[in-house]
mmCIF file of the N, C-alpha and C atoms, coordinates in Angstrom:
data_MODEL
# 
_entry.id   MODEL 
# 
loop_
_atom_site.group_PDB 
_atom_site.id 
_atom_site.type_symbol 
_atom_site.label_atom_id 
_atom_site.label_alt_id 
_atom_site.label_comp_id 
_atom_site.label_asym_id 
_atom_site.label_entity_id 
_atom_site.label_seq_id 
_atom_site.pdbx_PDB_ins_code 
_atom_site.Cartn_x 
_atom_site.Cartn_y 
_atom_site.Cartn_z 
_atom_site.occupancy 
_atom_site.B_iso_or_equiv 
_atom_site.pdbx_formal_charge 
_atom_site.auth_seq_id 
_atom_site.auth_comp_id 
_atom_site.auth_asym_id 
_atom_site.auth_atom_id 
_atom_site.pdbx_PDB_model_num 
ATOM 1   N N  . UNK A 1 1  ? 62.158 -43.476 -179.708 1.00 0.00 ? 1  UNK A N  1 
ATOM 2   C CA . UNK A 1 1  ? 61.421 -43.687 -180.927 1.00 0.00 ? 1  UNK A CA 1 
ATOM 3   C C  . UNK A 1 1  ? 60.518 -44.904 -180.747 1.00 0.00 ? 1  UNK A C  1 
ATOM 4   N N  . UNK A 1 2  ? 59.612 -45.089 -180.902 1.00 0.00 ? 2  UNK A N  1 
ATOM 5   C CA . UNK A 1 2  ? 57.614 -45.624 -180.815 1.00 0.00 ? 2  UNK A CA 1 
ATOM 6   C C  . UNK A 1 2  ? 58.267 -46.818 -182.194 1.00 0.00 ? 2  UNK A C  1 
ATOM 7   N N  . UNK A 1 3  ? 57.589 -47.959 -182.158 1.00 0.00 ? 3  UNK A N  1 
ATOM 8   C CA . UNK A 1 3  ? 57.843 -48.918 -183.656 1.00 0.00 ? 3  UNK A CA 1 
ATOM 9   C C  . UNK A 1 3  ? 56.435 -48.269 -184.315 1.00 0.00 ? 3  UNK A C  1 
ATOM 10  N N  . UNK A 1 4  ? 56.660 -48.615 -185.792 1.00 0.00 ? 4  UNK A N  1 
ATOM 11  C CA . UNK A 1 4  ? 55.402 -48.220 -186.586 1.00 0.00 ? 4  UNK A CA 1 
ATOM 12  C C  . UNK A 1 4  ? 54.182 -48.564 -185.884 1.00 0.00 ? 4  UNK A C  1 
ATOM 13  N N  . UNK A 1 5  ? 53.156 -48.254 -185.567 1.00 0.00 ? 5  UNK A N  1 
ATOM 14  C CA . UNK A 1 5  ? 51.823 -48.489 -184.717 1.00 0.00 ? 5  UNK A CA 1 
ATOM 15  C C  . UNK A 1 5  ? 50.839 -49.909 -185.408 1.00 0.00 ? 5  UNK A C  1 
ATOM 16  N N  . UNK A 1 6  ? 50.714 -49.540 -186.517 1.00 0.00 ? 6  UNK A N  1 
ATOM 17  C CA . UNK A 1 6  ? 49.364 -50.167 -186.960 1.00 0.00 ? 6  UNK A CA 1 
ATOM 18  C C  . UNK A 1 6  ? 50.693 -52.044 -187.772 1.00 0.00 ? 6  UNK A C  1 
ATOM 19  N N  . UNK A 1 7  ? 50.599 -52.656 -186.873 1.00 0.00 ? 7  UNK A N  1 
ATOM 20  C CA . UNK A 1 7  ? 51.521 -53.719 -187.539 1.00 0.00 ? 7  UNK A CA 1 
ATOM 21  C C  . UNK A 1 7  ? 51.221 -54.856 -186.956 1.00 0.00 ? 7  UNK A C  1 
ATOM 22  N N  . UNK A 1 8  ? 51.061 -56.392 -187.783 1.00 0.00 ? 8  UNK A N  1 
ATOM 23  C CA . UNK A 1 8  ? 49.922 -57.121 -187.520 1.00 0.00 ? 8  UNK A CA 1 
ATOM 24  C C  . UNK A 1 8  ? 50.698 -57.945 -185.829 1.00 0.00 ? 8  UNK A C  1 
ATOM 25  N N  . UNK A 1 9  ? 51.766 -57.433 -185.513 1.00 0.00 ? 9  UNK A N  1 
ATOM 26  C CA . UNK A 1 9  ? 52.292 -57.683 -183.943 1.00 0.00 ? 9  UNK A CA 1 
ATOM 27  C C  . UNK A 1 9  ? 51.665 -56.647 -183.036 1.00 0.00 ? 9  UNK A C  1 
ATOM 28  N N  . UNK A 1 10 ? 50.514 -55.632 -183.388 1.00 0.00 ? 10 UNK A N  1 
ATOM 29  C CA . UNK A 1 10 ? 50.160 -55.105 -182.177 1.00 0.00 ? 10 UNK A CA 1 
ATOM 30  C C  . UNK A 1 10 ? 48.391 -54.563 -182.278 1.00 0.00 ? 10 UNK A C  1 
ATOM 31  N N  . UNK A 1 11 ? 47.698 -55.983 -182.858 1.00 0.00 ? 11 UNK A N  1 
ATOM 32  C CA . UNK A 1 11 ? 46.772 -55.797 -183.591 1.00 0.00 ? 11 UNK A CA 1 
ATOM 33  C C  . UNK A 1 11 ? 46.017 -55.877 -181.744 1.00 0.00 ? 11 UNK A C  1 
ATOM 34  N N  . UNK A 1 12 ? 46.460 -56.431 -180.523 1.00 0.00 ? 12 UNK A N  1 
ATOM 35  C CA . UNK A 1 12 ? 46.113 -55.951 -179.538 1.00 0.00 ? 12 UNK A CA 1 
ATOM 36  C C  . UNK A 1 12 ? 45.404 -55.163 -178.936 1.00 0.00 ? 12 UNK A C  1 
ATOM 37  N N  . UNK A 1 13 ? 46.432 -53.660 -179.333 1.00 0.00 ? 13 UNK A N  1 
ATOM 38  C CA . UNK A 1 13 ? 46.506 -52.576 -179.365 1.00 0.00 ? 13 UNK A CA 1 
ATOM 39  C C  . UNK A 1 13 ? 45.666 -51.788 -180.304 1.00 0.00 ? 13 UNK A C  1 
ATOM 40  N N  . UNK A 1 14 ? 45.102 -52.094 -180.923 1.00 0.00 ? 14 UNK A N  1 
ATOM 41  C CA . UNK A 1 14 ? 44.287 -51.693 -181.831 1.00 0.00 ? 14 UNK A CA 1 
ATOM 42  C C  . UNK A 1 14 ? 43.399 -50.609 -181.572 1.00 0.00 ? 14 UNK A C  1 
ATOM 43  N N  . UNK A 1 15 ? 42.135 -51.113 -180.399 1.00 0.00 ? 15 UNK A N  1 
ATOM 44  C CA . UNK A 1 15 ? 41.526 -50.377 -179.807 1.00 0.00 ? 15 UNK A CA 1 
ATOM 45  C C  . UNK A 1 15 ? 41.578 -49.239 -179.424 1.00 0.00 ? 15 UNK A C  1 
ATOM 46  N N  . UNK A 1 16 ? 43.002 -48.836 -178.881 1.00 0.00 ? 16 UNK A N  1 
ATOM 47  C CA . UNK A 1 16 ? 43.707 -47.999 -178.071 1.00 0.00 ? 16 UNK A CA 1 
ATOM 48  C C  . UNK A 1 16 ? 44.331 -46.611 -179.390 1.00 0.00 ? 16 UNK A C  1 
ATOM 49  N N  . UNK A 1 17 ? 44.371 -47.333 -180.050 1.00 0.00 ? 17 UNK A N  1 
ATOM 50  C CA . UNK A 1 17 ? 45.384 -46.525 -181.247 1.00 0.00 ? 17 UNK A CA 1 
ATOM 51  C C  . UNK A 1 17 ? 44.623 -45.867 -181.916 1.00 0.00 ? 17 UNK A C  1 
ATOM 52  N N  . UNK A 1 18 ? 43.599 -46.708 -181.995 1.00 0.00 ? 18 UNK A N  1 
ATOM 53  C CA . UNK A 1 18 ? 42.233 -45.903 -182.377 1.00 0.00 ? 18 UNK A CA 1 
ATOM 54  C C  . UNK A 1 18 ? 41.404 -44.789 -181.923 1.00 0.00 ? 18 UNK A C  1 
ATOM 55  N N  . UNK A 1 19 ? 41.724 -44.715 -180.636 1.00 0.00 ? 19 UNK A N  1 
ATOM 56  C CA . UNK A 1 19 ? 40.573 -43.695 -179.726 1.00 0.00 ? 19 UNK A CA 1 
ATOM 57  C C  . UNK A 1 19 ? 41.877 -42.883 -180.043 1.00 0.00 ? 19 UNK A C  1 
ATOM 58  N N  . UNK A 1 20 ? 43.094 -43.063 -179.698 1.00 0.00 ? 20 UNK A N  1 
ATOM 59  C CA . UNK A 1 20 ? 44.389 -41.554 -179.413 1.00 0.00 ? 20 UNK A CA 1 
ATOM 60  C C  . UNK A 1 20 ? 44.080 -41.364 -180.831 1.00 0.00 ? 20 UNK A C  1 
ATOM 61  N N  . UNK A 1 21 ? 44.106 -41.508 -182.058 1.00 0.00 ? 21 UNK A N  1 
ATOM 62  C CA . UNK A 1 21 ? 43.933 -41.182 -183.228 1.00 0.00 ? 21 UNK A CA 1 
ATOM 63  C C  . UNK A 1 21 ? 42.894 -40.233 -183.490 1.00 0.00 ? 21 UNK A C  1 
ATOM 64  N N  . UNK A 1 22 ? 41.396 -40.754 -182.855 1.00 0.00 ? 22 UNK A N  1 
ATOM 65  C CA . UNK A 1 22 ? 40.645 -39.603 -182.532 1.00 0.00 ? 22 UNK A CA 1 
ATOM 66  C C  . UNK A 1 22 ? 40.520 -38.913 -181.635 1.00 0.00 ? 22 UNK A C  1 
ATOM 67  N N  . UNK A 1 23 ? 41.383 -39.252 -181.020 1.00 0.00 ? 23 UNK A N  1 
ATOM 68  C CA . UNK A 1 23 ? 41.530 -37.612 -179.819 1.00 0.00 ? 23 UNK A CA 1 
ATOM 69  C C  . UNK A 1 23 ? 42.618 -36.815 -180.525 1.00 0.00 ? 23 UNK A C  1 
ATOM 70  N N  . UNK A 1 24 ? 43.627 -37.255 -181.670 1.00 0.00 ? 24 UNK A N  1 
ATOM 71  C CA . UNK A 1 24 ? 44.563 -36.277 -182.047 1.00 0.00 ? 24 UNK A CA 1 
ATOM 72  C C  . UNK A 1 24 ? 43.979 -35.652 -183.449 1.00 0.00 ? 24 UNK A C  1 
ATOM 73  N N  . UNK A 1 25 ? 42.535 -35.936 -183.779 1.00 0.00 ? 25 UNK A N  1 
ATOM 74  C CA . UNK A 1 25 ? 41.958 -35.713 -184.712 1.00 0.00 ? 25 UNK A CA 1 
ATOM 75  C C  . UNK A 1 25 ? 40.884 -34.450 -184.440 1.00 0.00 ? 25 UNK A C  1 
ATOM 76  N N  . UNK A 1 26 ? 40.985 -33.918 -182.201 1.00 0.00 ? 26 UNK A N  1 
ATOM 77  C CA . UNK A 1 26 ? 39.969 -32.986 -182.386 1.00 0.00 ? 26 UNK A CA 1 
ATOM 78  C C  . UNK A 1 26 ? 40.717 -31.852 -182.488 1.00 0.00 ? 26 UNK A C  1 
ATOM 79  N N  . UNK A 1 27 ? 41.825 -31.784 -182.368 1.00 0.00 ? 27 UNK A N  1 
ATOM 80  C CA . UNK A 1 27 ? 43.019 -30.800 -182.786 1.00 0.00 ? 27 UNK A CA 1 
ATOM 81  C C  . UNK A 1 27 ? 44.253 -30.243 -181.647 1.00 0.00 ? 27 UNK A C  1 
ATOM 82  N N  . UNK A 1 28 ? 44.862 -29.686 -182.539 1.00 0.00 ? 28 UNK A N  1 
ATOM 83  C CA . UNK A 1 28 ? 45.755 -28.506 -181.401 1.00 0.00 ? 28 UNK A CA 1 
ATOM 84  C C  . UNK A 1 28 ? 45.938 -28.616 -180.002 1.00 0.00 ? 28 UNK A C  1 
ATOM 85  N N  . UNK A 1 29 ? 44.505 -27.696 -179.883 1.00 0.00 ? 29 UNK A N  1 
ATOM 86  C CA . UNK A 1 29 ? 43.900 -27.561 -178.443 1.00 0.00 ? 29 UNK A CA 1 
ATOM 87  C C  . UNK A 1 29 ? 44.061 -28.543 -177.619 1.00 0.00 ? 29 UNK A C  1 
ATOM 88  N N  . UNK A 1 30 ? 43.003 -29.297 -178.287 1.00 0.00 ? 30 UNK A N  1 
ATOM 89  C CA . UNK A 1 30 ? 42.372 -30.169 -177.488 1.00 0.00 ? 30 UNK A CA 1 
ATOM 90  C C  . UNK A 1 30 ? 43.816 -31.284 -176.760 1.00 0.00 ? 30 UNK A C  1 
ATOM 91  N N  . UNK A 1 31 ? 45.243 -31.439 -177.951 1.00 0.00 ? 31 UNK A N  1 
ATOM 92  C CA . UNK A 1 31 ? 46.463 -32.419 -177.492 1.00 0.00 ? 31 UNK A CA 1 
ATOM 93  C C  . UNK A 1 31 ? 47.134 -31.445 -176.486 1.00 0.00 ? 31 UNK A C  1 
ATOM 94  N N  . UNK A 1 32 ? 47.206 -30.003 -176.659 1.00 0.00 ? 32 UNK A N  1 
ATOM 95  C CA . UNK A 1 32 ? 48.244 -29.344 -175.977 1.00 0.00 ? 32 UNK A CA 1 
ATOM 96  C C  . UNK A 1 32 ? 47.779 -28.895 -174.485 1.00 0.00 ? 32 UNK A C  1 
ATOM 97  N N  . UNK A 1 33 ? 46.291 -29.484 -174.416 1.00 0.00 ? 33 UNK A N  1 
ATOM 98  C CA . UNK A 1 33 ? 45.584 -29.080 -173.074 1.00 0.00 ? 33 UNK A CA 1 
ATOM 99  C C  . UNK A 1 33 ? 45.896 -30.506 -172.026 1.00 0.00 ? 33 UNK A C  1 
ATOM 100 N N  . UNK A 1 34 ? 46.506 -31.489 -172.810 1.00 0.00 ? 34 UNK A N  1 
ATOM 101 C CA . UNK A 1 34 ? 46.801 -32.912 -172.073 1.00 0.00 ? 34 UNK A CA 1 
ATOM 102 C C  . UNK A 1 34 ? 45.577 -33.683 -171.597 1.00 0.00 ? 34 UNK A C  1 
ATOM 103 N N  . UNK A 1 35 ? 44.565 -33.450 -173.243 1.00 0.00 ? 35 UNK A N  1 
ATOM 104 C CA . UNK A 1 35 ? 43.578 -34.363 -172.940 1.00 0.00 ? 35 UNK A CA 1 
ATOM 105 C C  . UNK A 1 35 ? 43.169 -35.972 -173.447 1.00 0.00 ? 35 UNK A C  1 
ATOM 106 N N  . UNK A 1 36 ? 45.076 -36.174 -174.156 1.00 0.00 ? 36 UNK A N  1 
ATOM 107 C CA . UNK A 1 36 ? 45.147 -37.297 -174.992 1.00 0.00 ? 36 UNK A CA 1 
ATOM 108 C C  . UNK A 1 36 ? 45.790 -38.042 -174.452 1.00 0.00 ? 36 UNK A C  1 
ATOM 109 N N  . UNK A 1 37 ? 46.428 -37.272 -173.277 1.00 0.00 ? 37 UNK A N  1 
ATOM 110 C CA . UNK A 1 37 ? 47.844 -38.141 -172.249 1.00 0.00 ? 37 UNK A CA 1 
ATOM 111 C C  . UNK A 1 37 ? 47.604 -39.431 -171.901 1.00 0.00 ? 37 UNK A C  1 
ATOM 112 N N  . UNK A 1 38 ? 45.953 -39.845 -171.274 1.00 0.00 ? 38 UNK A N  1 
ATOM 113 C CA . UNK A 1 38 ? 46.027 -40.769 -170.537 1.00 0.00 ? 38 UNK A CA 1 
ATOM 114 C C  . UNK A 1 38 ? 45.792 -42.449 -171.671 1.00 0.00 ? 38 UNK A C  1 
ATOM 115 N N  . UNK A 1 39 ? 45.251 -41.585 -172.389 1.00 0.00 ? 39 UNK A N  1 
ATOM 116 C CA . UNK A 1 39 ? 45.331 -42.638 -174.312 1.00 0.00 ? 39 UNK A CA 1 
ATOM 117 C C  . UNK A 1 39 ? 46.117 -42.955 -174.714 1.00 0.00 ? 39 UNK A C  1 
ATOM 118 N N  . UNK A 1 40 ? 46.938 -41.999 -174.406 1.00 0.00 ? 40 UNK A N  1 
ATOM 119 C CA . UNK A 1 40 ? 48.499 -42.454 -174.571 1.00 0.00 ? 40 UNK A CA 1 
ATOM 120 C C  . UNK A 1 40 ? 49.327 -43.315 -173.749 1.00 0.00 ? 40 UNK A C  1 
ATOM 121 N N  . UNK A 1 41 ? 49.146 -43.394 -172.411 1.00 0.00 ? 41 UNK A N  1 
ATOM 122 C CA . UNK A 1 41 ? 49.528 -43.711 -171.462 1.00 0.00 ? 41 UNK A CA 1 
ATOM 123 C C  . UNK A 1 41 ? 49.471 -45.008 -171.816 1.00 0.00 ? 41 UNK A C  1 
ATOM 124 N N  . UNK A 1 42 ? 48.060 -45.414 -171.626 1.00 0.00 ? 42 UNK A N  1 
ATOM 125 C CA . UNK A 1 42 ? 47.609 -47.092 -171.925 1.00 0.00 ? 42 UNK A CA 1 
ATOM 126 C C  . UNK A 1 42 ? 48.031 -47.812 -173.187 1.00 0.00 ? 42 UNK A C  1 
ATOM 127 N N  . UNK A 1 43 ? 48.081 -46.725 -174.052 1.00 0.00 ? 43 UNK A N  1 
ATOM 128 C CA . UNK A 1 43 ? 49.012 -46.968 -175.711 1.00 0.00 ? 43 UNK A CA 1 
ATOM 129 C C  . UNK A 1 43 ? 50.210 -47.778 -175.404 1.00 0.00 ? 43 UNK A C  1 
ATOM 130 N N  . UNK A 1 44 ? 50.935 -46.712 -174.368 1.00 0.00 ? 44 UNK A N  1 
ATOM 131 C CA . UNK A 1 44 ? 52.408 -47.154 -174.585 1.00 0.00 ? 44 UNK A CA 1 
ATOM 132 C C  . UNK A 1 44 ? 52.407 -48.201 -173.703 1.00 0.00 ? 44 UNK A C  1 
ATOM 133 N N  . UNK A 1 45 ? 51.831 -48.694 -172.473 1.00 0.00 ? 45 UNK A N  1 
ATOM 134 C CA . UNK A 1 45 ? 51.696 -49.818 -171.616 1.00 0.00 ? 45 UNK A CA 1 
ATOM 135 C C  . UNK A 1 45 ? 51.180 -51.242 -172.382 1.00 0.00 ? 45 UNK A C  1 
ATOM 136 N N  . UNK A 1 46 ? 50.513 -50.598 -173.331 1.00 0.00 ? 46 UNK A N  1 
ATOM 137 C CA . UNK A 1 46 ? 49.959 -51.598 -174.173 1.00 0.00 ? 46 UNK A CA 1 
ATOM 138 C C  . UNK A 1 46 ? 50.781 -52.201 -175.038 1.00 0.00 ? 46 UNK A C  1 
ATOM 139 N N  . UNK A 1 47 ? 51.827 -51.174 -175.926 1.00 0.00 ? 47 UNK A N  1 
ATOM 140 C CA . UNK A 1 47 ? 52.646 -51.673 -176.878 1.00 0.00 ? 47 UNK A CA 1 
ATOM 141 C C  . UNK A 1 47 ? 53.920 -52.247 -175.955 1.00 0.00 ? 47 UNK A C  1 
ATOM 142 N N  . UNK A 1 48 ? 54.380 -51.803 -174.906 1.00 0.00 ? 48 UNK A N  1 
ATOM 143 C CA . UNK A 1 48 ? 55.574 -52.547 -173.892 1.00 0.00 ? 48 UNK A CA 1 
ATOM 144 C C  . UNK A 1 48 ? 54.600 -53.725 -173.985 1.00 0.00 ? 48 UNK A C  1 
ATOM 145 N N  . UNK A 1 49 ? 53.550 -54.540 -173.668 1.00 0.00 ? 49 UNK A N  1 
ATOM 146 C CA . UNK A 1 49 ? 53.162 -55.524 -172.982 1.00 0.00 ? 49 UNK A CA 1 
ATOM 147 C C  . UNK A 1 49 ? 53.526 -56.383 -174.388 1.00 0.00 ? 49 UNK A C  1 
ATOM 148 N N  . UNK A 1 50 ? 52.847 -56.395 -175.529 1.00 0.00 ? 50 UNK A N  1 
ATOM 149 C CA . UNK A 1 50 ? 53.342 -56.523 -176.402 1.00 0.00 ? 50 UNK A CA 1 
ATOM 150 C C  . UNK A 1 50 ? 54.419 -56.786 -176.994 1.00 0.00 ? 50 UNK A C  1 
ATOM 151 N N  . UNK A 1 51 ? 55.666 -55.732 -176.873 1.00 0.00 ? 51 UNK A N  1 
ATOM 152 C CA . UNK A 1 51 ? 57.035 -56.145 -177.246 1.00 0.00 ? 51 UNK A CA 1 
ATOM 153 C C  . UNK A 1 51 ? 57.678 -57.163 -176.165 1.00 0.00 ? 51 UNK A C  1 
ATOM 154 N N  . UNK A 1 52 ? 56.822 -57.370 -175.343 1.00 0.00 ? 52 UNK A N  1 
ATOM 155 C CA . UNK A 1 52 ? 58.079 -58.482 -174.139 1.00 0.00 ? 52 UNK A CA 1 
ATOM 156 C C  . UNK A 1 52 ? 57.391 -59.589 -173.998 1.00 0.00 ? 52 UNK A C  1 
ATOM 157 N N  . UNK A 1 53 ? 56.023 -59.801 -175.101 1.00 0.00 ? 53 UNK A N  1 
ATOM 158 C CA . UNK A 1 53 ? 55.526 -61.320 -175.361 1.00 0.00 ? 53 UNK A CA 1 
ATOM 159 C C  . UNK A 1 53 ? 56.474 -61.420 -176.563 1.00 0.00 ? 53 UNK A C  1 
ATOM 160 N N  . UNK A 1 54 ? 56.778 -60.628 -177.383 1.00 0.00 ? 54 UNK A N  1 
ATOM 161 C CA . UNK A 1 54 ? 57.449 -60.941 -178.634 1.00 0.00 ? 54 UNK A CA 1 
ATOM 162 C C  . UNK A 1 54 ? 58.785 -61.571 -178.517 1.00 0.00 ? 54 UNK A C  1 
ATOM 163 N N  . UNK A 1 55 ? 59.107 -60.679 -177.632 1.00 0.00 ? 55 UNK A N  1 
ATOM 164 C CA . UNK A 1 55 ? 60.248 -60.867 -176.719 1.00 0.00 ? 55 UNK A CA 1 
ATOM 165 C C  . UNK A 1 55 ? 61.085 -62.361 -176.317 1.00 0.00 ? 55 UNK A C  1 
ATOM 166 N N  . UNK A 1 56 ? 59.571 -62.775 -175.558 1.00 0.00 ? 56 UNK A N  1 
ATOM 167 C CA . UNK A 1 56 ? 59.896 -63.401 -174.631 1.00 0.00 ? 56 UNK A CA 1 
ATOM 168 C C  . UNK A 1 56 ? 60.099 -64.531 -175.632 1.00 0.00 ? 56 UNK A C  1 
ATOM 169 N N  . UNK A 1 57 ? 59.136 -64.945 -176.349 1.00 0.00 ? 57 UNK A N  1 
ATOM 170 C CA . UNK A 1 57 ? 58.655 -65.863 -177.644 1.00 0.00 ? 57 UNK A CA 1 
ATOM 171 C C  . UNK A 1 57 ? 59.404 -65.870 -178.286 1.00 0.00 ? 57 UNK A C  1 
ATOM 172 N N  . UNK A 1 58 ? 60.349 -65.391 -178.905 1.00 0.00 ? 58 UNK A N  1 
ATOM 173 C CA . UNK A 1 58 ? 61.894 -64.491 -179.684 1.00 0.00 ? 58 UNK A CA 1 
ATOM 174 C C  . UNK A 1 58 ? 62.929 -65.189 -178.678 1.00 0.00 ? 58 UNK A C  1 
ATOM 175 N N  . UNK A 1 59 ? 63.419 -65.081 -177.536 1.00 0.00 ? 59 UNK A N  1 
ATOM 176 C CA . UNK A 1 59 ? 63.856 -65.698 -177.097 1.00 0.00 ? 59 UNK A CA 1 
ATOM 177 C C  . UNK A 1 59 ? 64.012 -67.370 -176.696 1.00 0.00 ? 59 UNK A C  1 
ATOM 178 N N  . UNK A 1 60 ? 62.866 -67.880 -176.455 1.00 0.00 ? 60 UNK A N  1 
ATOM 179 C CA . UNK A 1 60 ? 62.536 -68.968 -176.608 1.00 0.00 ? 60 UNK A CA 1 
ATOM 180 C C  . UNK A 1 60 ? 62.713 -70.399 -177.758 1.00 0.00 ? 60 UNK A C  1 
ATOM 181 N N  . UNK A 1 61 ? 62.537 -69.260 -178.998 1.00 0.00 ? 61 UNK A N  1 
ATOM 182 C CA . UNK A 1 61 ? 62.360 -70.236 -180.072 1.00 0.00 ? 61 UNK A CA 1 
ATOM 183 C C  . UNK A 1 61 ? 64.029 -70.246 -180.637 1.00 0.00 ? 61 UNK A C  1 
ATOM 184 N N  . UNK A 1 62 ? 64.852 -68.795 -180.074 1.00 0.00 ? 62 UNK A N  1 
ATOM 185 C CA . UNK A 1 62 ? 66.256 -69.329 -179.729 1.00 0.00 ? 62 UNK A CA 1 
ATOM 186 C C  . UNK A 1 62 ? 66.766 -69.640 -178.948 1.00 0.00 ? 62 UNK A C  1 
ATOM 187 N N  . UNK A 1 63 ? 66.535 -70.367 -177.545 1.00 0.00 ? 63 UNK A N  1 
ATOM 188 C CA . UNK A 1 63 ? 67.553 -71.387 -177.121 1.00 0.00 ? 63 UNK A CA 1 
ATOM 189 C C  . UNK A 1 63 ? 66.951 -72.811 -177.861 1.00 0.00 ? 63 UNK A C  1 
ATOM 190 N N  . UNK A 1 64 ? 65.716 -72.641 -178.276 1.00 0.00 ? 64 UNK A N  1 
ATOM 191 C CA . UNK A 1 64 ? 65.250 -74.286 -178.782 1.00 0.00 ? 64 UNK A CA 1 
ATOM 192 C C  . UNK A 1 64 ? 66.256 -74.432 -180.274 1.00 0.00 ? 64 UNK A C  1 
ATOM 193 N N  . UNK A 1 65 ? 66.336 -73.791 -180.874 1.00 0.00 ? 65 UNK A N  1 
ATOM 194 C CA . UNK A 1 65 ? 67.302 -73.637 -182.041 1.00 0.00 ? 65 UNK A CA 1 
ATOM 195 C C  . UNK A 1 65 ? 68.859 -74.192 -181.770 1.00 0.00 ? 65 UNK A C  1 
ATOM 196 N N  . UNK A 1 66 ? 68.912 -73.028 -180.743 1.00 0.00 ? 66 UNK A N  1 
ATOM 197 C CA . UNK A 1 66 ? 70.534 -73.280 -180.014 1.00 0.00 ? 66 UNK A CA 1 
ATOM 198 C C  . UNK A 1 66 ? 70.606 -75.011 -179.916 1.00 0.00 ? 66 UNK A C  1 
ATOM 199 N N  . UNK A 1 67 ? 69.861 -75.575 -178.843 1.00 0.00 ? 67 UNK A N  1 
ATOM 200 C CA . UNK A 1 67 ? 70.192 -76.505 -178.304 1.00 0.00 ? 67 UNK A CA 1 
ATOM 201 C C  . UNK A 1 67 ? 69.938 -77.381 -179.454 1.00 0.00 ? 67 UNK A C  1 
ATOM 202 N N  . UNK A 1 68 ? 68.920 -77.636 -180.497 1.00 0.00 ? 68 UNK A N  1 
ATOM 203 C CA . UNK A 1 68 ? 68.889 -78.300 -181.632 1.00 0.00 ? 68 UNK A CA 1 
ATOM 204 C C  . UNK A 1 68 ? 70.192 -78.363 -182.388 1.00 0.00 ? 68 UNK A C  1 
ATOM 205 N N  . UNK A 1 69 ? 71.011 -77.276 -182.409 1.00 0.00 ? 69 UNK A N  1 
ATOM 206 C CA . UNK A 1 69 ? 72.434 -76.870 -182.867 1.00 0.00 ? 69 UNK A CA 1 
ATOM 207 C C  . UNK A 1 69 ? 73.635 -77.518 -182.440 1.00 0.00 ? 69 UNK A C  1 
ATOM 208 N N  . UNK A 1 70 ? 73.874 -78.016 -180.463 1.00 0.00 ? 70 UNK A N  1 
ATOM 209 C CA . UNK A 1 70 ? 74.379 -78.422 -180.026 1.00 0.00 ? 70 UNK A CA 1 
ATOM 210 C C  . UNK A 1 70 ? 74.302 -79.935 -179.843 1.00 0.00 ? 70 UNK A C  1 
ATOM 211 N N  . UNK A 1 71 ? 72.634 -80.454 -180.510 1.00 0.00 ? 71 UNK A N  1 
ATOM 212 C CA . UNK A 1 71 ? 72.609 -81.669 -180.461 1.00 0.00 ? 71 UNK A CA 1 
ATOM 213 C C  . UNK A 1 71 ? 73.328 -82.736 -182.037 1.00 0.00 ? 71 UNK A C  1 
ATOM 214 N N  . UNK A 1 72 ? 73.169 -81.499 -182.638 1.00 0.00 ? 72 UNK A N  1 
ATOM 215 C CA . UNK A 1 72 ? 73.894 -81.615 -184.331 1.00 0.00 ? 72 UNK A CA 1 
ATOM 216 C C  . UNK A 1 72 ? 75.154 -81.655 -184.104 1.00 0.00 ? 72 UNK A C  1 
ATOM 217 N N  . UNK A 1 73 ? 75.801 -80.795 -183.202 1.00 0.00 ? 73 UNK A N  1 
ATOM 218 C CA . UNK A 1 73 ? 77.382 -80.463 -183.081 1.00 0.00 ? 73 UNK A CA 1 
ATOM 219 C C  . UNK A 1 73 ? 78.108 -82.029 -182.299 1.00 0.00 ? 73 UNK A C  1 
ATOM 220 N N  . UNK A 1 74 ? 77.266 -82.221 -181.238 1.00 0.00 ? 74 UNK A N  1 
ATOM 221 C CA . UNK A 1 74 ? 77.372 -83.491 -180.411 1.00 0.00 ? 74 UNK A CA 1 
ATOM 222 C C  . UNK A 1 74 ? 77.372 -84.840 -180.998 1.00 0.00 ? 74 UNK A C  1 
ATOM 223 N N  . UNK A 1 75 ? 76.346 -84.851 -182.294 1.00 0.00 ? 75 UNK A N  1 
ATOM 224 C CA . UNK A 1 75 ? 76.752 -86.032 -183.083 1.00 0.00 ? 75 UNK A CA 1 
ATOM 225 C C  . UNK A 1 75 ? 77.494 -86.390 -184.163 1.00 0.00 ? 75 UNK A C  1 
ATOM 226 N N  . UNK A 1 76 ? 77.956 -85.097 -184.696 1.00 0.00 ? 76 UNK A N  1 
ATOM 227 C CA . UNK A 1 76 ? 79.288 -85.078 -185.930 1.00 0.00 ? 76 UNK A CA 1 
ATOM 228 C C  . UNK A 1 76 ? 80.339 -85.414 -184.704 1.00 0.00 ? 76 UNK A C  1 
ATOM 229 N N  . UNK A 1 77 ? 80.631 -84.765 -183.719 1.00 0.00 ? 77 UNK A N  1 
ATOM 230 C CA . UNK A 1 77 ? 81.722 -84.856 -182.677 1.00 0.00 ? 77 UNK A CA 1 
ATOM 231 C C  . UNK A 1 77 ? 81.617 -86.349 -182.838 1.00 0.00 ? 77 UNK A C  1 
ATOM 232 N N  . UNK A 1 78 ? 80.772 -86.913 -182.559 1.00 0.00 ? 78 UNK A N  1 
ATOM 233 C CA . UNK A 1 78 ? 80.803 -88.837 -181.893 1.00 0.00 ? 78 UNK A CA 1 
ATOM 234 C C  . UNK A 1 78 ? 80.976 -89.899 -182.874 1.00 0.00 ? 78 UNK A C  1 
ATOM 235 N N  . UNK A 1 79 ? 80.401 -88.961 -184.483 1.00 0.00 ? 79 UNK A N  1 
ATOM 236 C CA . UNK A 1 79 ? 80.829 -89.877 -185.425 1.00 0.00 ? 79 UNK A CA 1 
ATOM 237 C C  . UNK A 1 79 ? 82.330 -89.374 -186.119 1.00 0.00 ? 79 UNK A C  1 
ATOM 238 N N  . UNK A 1 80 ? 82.475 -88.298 -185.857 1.00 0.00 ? 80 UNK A N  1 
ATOM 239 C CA . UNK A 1 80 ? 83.904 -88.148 -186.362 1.00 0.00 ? 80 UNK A CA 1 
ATOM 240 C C  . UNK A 1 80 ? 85.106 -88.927 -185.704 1.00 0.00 ? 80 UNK A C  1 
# 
């Protein structure tokens, strides 16, 4: 399962979402002949690149939390 497309974390992607939108807009045919695949392709490379800056950034801003946590824990310890 794809996350909702149009969401202001993959405003990136924009470009991309846009053209597969009008290639799934010339119909039927035109998706079941695999002429939207490669729109897609770059879509989904696009939205991975995306989720593992979020990611990565998501991770980050929790060990800085964490360790802010352990520096709180470290000084009740020293005044207790």
């Amino acid at each position: 399962m794809h996350p909702h497309l149009h969401t202001k974390d993959n405003i990136a992607c924009e470009e991309i979402m846009t053209a597969l939108e009008e290639c799934h807009a010339k119909g039927f045919i035109w998706k079941s002949m695999g002429m939207c695949t490669e729109t897609k392709d770059k879509l989904t490379l696009c939205l991975r690149a995306e989720r593992l800056k979020r990611t990565a950034n998501n991770r980050q801003s929790s060990r800085a939390k964490r360790e802010q946590i352990r520096k709180i824990w470290a000084d009740i310890d020293e005044n207790s």
